[in-house]
C-alpha positions in Angstrom: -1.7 -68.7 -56.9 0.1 -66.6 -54.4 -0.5 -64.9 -51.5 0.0 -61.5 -50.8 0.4 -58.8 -48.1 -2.4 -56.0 -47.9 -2.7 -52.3 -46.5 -3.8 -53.6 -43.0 -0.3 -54.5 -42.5 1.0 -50.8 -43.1 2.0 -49.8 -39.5 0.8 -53.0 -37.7 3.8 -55.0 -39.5 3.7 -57.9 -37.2 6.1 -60.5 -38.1 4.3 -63.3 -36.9 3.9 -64.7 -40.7 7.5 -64.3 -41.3 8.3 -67.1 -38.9 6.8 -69.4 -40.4 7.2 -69.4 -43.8 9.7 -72.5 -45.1 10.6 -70.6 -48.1 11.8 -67.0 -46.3 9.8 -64.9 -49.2 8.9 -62.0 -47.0 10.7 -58.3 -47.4 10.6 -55.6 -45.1 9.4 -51.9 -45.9 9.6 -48.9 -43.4 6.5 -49.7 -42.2 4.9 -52.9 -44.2 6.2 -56.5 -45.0 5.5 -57.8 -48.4 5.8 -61.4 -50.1 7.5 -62.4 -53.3 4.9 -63.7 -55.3 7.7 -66.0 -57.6 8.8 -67.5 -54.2 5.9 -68.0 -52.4 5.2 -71.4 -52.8 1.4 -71.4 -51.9 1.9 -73.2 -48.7 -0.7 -70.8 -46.5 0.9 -71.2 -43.4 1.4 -67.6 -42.9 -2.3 -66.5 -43.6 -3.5 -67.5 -40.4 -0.8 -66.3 -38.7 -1.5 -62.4 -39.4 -3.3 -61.2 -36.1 -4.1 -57.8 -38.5 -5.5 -60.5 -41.1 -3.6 -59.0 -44.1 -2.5 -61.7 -46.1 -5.0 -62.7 -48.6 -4.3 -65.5 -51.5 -4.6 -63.7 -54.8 -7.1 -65.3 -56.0 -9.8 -63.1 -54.0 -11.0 -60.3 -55.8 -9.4 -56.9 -56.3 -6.4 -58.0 -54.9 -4.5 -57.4 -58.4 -3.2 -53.4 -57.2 -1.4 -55.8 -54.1 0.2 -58.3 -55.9 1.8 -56.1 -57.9 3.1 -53.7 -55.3 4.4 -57.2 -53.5 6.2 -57.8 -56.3 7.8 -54.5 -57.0 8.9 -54.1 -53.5 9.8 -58.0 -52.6 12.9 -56.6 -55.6 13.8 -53.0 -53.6 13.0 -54.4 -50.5 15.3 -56.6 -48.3 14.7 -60.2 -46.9 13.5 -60.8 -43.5 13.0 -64.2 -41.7 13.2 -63.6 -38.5 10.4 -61.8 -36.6 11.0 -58.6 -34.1 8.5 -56.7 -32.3 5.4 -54.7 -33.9 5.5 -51.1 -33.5 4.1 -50.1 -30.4 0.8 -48.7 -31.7 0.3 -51.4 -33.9 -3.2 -52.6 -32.4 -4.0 -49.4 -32.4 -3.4 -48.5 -36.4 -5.5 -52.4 -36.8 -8.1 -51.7 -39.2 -7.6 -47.9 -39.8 -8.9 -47.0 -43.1 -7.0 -45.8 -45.9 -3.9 -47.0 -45.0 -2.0 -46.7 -48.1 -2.8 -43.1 -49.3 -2.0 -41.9 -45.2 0.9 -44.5 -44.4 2.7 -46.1 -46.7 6.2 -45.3 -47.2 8.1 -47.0 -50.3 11.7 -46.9 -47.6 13.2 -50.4 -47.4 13.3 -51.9 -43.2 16.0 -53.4 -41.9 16.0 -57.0 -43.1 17.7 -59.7 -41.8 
């Protein structure tokens, strides 16, 4: 089992999951995080931490489309462990519907 990152976290991208992972296994898109599913070591710390509650463990259903976009982008994307602020309408884009087919952008963040 892993956990992966979801579409609620398109454009809500807070970091507050990346702070507490112990292994660092969180990269940074334009506009998403994801988590490297060979790194993750299952620990679930950072599933409560999502206040956009889009880390899921892969073992819920349907979640197979997400865990392989986290691991295609965890090896484009680059490493982040330390958080930074949300974008500023990040409550606002909370829960939006069809995130991925409106939002998401396959451009690497900033990283560490």
């Amino acid at each position: 089992m892993t956990y992966v990152v979801t579409d609620n976290c398109i454009r809500c991208k807070y970091m507050d999951c990346v702070e507490v992972c112990p292994v660092d296994c969180f990269y940074e898109g334009e506009n998403m995080l994801v988590i490297h599913p060979d790194e993750c070591i299952d620990c679930g710390v950072c599933e409560p931490e999502c206040p956009a509650e889009a880390i899921k463990p892969d073992t819920e259903p349907g979640l197979d489309s997400w865990l392989q976009l986290n691991a295609e982008y965890a090896e484009k994307w680059p490493n982040i462990s330390a958080k930074r602020d949300a974008p500023a309408d990040a409550k606002e884009m909370d829960g939006v519907e069809g995130k991925f087919e409106k939002f998401f952008s396959p451009e690497p963040g900033e990283g560490d």
